[in-house]
Backbone and ligand atoms as CSV (ligand in chain L), in Angstrom:
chain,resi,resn,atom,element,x,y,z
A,1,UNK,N,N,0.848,-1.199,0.000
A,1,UNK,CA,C,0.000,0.000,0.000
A,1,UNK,C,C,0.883,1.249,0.000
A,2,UNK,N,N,0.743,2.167,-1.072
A,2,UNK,CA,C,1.406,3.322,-0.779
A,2,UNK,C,C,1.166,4.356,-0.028
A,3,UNK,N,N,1.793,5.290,0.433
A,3,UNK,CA,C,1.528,6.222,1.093
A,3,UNK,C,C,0.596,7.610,0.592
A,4,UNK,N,N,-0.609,7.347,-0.009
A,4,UNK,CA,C,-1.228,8.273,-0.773
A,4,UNK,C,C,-1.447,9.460,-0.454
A,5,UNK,N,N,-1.552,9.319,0.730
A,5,UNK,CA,C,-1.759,10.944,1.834
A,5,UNK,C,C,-0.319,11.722,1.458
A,6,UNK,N,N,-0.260,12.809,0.800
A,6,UNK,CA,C,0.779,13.821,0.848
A,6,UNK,C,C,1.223,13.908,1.841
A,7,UNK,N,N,0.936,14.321,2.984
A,7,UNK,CA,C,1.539,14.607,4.150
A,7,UNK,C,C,2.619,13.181,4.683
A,8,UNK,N,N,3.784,13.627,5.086
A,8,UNK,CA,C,4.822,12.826,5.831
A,8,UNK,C,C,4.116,11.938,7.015
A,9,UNK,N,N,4.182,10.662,7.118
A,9,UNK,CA,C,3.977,9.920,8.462
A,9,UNK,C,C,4.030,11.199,9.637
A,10,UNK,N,N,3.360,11.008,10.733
A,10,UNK,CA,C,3.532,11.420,11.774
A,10,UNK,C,C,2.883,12.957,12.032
A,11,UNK,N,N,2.059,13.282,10.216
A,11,UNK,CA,C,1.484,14.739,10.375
A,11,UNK,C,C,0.227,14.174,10.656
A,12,UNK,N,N,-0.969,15.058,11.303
A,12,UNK,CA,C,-2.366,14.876,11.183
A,12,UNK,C,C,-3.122,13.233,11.400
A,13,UNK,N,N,-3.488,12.236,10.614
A,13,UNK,CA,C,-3.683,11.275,11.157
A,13,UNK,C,C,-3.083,10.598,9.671
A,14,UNK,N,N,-1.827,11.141,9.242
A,14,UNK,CA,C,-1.505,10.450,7.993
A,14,UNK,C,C,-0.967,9.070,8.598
A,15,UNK,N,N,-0.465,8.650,9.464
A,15,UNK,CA,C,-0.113,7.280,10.081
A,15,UNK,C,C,-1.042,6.156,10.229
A,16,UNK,N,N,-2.140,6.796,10.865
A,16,UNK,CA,C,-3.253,5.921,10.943
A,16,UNK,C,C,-3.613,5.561,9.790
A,17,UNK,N,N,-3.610,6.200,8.575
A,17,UNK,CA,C,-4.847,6.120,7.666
A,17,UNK,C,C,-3.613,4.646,7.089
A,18,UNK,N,N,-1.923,5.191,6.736
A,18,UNK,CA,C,-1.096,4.639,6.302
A,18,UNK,C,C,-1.314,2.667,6.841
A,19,UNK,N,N,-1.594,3.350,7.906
A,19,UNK,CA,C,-1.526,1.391,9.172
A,19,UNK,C,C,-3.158,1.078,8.694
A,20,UNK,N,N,-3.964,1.458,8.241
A,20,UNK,CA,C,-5.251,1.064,7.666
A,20,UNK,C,C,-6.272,1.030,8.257
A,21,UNK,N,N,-6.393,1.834,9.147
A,21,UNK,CA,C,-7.111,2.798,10.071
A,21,UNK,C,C,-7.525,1.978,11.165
A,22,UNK,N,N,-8.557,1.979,12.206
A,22,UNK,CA,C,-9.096,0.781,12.813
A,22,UNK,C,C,-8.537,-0.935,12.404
A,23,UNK,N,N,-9.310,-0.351,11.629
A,23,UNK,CA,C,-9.578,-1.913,10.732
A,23,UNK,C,C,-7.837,-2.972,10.690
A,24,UNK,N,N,-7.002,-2.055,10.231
A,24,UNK,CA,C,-5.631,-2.363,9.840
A,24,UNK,C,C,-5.227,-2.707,11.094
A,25,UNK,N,N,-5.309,-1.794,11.779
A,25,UNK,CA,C,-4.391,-1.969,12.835
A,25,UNK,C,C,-4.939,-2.741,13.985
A,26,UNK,N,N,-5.893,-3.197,14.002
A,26,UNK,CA,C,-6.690,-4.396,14.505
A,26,UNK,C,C,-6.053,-5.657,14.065
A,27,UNK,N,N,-6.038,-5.955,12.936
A,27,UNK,CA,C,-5.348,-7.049,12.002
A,27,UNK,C,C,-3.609,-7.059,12.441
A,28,UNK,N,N,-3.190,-5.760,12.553
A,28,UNK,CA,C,-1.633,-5.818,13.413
A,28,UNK,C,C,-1.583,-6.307,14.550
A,29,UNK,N,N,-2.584,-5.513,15.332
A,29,UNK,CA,C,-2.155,-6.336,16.629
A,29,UNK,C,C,-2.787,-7.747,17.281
A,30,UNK,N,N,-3.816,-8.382,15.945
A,30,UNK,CA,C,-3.885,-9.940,16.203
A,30,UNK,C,C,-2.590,-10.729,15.530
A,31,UNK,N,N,-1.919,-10.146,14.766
A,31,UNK,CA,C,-0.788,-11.056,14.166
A,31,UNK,C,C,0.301,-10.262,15.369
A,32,UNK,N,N,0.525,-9.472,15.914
A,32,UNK,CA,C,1.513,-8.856,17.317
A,32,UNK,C,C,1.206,-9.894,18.016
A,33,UNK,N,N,0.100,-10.567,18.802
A,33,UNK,CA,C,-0.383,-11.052,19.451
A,33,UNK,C,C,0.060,-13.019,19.290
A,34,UNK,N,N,-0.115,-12.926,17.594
A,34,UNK,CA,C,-0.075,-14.190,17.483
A,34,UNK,C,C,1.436,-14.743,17.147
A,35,UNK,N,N,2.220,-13.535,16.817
A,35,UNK,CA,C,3.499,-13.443,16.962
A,35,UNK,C,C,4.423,-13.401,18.285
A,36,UNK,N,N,3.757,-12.870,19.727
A,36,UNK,CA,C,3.970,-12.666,20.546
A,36,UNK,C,C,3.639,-15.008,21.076
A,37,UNK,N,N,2.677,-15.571,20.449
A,37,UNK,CA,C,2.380,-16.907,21.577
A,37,UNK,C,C,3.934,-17.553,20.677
A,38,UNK,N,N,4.161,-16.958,19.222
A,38,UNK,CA,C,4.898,-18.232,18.778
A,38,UNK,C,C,6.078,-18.053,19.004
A,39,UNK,N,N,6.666,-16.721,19.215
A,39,UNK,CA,C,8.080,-16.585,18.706
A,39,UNK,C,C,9.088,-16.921,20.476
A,40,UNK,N,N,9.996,-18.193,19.932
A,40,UNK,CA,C,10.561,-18.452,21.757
A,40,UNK,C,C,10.999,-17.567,22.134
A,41,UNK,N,N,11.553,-16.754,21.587
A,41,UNK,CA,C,12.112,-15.092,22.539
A,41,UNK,C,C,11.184,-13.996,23.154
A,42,UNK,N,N,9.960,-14.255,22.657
A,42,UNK,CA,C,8.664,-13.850,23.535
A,42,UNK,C,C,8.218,-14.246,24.695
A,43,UNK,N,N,8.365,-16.177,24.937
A,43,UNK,CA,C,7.693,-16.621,25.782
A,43,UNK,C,C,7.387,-15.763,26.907
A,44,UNK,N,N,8.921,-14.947,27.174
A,44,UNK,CA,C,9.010,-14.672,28.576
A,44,UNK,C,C,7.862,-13.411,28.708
A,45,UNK,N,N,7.411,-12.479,28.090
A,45,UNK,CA,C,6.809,-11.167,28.053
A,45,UNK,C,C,5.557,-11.978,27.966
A,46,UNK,N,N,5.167,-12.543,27.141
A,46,UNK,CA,C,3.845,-13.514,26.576
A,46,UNK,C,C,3.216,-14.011,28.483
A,47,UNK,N,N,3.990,-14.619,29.131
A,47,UNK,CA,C,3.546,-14.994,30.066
A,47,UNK,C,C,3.322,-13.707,31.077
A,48,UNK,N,N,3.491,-12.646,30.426
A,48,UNK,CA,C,3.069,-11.495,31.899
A,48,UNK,C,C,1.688,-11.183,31.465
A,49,UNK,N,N,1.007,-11.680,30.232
A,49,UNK,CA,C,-0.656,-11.035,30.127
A,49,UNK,C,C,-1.150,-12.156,30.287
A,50,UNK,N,N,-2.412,-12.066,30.159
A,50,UNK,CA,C,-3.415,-12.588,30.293
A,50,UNK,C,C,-3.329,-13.918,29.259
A,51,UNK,N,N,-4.088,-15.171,29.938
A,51,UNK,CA,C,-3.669,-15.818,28.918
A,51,UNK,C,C,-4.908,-15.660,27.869
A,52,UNK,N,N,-6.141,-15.335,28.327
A,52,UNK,CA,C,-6.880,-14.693,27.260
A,52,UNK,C,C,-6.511,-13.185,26.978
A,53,UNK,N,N,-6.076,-13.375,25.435
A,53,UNK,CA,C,-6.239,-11.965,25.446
A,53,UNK,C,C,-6.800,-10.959,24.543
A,54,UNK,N,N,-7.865,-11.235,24.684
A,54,UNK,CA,C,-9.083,-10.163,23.882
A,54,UNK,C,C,-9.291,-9.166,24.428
A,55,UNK,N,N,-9.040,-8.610,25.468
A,55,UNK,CA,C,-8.959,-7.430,26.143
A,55,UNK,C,C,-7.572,-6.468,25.795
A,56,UNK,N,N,-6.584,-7.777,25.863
A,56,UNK,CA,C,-5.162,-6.464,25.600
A,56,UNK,C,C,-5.388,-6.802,24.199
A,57,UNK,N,N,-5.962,-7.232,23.458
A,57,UNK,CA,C,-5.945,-7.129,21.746
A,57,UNK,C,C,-6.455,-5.846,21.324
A,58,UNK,N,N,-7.594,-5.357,22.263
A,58,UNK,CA,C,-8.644,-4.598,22.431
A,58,UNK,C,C,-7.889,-2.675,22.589
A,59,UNK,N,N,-7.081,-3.134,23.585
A,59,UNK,CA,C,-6.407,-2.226,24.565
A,59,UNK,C,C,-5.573,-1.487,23.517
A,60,UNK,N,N,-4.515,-2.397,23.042
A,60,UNK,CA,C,-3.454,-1.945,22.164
A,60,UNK,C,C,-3.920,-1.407,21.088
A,61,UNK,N,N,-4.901,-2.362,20.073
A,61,UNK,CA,C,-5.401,-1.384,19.058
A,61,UNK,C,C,-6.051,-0.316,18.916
A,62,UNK,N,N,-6.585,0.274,20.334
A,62,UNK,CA,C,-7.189,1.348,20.363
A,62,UNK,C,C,-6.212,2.246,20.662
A,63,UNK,N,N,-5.398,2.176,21.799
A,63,UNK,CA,C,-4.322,2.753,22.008
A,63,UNK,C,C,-3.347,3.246,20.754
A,64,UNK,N,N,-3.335,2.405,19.806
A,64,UNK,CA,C,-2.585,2.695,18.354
A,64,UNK,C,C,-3.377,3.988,17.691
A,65,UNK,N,N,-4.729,3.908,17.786
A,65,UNK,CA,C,-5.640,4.350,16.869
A,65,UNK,C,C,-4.881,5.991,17.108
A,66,UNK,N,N,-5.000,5.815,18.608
A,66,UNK,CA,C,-4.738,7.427,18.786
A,66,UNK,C,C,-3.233,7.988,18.842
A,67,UNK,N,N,-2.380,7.108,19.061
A,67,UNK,CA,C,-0.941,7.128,18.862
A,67,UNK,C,C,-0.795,7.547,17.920
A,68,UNK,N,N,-1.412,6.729,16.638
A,68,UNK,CA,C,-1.031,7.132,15.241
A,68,UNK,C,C,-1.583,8.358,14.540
A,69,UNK,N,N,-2.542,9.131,15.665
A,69,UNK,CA,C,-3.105,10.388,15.075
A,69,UNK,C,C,-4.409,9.855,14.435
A,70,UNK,N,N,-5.172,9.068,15.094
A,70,UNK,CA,C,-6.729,8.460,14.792
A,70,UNK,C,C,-7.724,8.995,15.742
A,71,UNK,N,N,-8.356,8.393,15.987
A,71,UNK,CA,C,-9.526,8.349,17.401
A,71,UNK,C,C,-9.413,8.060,18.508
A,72,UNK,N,N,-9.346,9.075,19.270
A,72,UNK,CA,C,-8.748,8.497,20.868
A,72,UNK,C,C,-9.504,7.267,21.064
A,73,UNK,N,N,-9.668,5.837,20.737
A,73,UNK,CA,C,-10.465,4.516,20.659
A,73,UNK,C,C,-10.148,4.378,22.082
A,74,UNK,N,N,-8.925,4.243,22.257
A,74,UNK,CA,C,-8.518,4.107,23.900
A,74,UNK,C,C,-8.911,5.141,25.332
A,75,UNK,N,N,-8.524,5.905,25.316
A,75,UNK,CA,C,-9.331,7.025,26.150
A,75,UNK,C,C,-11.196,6.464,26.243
A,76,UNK,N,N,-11.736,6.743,25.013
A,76,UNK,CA,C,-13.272,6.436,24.958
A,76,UNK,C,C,-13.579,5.601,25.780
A,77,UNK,N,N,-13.090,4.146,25.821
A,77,UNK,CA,C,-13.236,2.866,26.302
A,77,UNK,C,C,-12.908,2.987,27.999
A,78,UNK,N,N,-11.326,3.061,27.972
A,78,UNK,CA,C,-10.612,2.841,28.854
A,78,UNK,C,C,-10.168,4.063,30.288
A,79,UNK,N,N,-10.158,5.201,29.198
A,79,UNK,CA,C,-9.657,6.386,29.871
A,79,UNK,C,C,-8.442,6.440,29.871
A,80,UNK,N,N,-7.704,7.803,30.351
A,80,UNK,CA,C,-6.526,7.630,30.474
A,80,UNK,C,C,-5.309,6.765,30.801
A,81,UNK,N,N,-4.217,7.135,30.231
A,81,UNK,CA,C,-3.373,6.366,30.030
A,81,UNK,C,C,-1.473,6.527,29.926
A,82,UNK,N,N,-0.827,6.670,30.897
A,82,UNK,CA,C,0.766,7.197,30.506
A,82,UNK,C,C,1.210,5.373,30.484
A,83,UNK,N,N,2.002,5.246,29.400
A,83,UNK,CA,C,2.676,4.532,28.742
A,83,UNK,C,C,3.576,3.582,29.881
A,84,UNK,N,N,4.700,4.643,30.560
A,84,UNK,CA,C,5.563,3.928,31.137
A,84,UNK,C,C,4.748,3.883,32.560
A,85,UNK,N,N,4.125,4.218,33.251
A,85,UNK,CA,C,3.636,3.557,34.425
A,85,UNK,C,C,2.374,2.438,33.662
A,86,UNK,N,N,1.702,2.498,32.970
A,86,UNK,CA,C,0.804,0.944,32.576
A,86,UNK,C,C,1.764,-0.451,32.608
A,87,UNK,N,N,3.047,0.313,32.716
A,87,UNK,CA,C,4.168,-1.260,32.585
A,87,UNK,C,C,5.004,-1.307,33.838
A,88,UNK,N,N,4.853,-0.636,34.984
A,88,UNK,CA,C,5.596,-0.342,36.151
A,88,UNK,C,C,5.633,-1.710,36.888
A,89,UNK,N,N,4.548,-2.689,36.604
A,89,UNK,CA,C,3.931,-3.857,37.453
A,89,UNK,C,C,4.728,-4.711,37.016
A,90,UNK,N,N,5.521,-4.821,35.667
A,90,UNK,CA,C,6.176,-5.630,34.900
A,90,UNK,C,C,7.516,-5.250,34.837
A,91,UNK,N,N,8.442,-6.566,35.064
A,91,UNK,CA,C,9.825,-6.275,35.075
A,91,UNK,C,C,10.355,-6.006,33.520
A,92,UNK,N,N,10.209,-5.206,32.554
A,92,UNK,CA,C,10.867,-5.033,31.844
A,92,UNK,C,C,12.427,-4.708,31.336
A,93,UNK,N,N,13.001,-5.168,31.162
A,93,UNK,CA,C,14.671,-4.904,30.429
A,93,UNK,C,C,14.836,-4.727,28.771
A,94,UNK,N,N,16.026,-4.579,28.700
A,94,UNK,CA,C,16.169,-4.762,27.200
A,94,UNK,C,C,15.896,-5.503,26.355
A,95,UNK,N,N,15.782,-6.540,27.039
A,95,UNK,CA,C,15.399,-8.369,26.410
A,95,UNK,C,C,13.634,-8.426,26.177
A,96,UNK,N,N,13.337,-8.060,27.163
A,96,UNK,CA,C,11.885,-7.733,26.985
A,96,UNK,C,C,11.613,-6.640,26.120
A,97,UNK,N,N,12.180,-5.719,26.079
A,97,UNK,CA,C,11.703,-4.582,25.151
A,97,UNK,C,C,11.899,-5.088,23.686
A,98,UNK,N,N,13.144,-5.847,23.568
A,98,UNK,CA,C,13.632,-6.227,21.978
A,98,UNK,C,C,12.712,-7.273,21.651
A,99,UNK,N,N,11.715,-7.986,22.776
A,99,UNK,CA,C,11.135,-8.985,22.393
A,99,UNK,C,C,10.061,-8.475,21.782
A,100,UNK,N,N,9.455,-7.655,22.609
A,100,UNK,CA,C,8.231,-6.809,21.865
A,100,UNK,C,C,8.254,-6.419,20.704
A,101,UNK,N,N,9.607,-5.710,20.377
A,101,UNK,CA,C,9.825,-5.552,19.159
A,101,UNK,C,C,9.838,-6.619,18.045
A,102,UNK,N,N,10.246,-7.078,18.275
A,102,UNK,CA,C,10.490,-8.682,17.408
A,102,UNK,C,C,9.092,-9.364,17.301
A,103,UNK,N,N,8.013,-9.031,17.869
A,103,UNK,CA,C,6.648,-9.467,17.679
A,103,UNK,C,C,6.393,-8.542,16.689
A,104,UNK,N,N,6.233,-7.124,16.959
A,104,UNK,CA,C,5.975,-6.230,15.811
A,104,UNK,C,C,6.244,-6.140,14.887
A,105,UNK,N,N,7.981,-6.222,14.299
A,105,UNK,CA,C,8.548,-6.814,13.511
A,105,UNK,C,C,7.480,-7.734,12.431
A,106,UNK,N,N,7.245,-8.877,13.223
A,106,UNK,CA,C,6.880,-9.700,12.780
A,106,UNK,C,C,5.637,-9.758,11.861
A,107,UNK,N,N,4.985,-9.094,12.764
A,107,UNK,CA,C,3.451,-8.659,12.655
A,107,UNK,C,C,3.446,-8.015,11.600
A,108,UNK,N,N,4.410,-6.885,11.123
A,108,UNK,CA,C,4.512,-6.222,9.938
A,108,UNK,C,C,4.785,-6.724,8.821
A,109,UNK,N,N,5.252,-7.999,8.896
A,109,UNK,CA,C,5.544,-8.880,7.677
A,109,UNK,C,C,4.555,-9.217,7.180
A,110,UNK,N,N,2.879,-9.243,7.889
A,110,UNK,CA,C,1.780,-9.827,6.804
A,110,UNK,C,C,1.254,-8.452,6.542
A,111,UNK,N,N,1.536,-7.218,7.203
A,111,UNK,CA,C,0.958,-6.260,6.818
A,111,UNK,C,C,1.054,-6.009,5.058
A,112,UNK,N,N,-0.343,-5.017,4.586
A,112,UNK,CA,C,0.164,-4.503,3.158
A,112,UNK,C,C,0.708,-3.167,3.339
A,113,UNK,N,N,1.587,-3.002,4.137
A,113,UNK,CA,C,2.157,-2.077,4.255
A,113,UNK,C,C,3.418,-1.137,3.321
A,114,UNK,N,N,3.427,0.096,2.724
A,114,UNK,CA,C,4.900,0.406,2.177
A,114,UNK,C,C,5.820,0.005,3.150
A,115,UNK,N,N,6.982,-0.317,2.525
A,115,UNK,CA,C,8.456,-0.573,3.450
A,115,UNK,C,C,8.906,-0.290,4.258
A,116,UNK,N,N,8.444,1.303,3.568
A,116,UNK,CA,C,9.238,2.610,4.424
A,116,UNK,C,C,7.941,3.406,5.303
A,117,UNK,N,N,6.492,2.555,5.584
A,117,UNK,CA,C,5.926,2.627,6.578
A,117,UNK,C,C,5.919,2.044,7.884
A,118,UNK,N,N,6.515,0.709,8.014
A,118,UNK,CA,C,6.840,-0.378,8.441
A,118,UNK,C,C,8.236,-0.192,8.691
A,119,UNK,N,N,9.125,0.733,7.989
A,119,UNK,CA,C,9.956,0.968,9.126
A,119,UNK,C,C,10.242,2.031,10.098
A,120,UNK,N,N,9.408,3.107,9.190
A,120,UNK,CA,C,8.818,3.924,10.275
A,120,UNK,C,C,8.240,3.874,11.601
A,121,UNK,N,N,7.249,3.017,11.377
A,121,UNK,CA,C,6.279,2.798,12.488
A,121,UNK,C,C,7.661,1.996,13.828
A,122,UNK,N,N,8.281,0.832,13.123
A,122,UNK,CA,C,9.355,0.201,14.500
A,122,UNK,C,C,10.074,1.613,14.943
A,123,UNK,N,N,10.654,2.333,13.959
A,123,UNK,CA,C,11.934,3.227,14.763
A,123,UNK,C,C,10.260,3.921,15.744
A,124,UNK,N,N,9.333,4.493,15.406
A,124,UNK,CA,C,8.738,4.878,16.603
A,124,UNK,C,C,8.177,4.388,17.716
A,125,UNK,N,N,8.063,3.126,17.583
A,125,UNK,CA,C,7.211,2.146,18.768
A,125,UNK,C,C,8.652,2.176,19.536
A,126,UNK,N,N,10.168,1.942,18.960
A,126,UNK,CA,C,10.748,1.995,19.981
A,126,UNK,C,C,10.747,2.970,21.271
A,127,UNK,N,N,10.357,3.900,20.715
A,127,UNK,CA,C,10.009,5.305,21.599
A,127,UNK,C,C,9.179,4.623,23.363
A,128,UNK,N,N,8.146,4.338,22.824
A,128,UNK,CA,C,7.276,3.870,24.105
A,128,UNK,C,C,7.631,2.614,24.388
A,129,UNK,N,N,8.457,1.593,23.718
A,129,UNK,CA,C,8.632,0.376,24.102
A,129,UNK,C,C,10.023,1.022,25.403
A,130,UNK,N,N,10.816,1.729,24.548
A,130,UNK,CA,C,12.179,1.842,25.904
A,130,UNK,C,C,11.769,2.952,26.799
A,131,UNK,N,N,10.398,3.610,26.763
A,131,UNK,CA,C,10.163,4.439,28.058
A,131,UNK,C,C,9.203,3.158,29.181
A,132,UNK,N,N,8.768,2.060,28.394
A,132,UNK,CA,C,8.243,1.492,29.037
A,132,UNK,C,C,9.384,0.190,30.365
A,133,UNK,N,N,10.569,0.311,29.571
A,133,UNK,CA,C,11.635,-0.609,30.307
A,133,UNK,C,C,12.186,0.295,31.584
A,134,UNK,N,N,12.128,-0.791,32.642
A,134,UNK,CA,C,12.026,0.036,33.739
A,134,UNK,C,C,13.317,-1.169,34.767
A,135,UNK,N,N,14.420,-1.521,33.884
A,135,UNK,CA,C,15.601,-2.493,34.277
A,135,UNK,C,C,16.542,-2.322,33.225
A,136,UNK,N,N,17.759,-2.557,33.660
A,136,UNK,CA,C,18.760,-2.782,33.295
A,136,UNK,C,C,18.924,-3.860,32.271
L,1,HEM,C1,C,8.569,-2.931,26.050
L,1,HEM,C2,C,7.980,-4.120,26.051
L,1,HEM,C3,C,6.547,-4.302,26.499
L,1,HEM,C4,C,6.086,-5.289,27.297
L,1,HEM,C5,C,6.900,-6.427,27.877
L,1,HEM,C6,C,4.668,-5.055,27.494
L,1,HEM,C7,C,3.836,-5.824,28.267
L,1,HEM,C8,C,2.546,-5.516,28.597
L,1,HEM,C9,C,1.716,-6.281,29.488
L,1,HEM,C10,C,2.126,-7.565,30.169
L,1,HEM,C11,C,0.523,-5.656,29.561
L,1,HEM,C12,C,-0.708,-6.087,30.395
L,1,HEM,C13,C,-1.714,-6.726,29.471
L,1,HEM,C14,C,-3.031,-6.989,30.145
L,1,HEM,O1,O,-3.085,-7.138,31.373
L,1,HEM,O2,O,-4.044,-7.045,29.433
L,1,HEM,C15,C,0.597,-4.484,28.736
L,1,HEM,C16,C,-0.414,-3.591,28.566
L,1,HEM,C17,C,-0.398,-2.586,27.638
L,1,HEM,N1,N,0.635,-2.249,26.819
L,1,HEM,FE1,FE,2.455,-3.081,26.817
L,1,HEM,N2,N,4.300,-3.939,26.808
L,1,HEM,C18,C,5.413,-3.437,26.169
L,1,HEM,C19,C,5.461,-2.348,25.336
L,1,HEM,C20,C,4.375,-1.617,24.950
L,1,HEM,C21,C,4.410,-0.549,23.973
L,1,HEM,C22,C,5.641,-0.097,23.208
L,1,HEM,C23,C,3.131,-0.070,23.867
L,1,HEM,C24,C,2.572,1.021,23.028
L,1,HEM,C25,C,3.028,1.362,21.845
L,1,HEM,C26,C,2.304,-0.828,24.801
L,1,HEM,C27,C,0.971,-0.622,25.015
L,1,HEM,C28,C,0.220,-1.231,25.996
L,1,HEM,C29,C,-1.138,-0.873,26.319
L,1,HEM,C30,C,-1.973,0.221,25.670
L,1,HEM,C31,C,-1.538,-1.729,27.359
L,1,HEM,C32,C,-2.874,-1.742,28.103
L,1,HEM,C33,C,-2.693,-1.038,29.434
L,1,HEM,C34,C,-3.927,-1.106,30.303
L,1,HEM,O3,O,-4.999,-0.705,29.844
L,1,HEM,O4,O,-3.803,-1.540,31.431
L,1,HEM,N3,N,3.097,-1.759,25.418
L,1,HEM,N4,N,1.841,-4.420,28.148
């Protein structure tokens, strides 16, 4: 999918529309999710949620919606929200943070995403993934 919106990633809700609005990024974070049960360098993060998880499927993609310059989906539902204390309960490190990543990663591989949206989007998730690591 190309980037049809003139505007650069990261203006107005050109990100969202880019990740395929709701809809898309729903479909990301069930393959995040399903990337997160398979990949063995996950196990360890995988076992800090829920083992159902239709709620954090729920959580994250709304949370994206508005990250990416969409619909506060998250707020509506949930209400507020700071990033690095929602993960304070969880021992996160580098290993955990790179794992997360490596689900996303992953997840982006079935996306129809441009290239250079998909690598956009990782260099920024790192943003909240390493404010969320709270270890050495
Ligand atoms: C750095 C590695 C990360 C780990 C190990 C991790 C782990 C977790 C865990 C275990 C939960 C609780 C799930 C549940 O109880 O339903 C959670 C919740 C959540 N995470 Fe992460 N997470 C990470 C990074 C991120 C990043 C980068 C984002 C955003 C881009 C994010 C967004 C969320 C959201 C929105 C929730 C729901 C919070 C709530 O409503 O309580 N996480 N995360």
């Amino acid at each position: 999918m190309e980037n049809q919106n003139p505007r650069p990633y990261g203006v107005g809700d050109a990100s969202f529309q880019a990740a395929g609005g709701e809809a898309g990024l729903r479909k990301l974070v069930d393959d995040f999710y399903d990337a997160m049960d398979q990949l063995p360098e996950a196990a360890k993060i995988r076992a800090m949620h829920p083992v159902d998880l239709t709620v954090t499927r729920d959580k994250l993609t709304r949370f994206l919606c508005g990250w990416l310059g969409g619909p506060k989906l998250y707020a509506e539902r949930y209400g507020s929200i700071i990033i690095p204390q929602a993960h304070r309960r969880f021992e996160i490190g580098p290993a955990e943070r790179d794992a997360w990543l490596a689900c996303m990663r992953e997840a982006l591989k079935n996306q129809p995403y441009a290239a250079e949206f998909k690598q956009y989007l990782l260099e920024q998730l790192y943003v909240p993934a390493e404010r969320s690591r709270n270890k050495d």
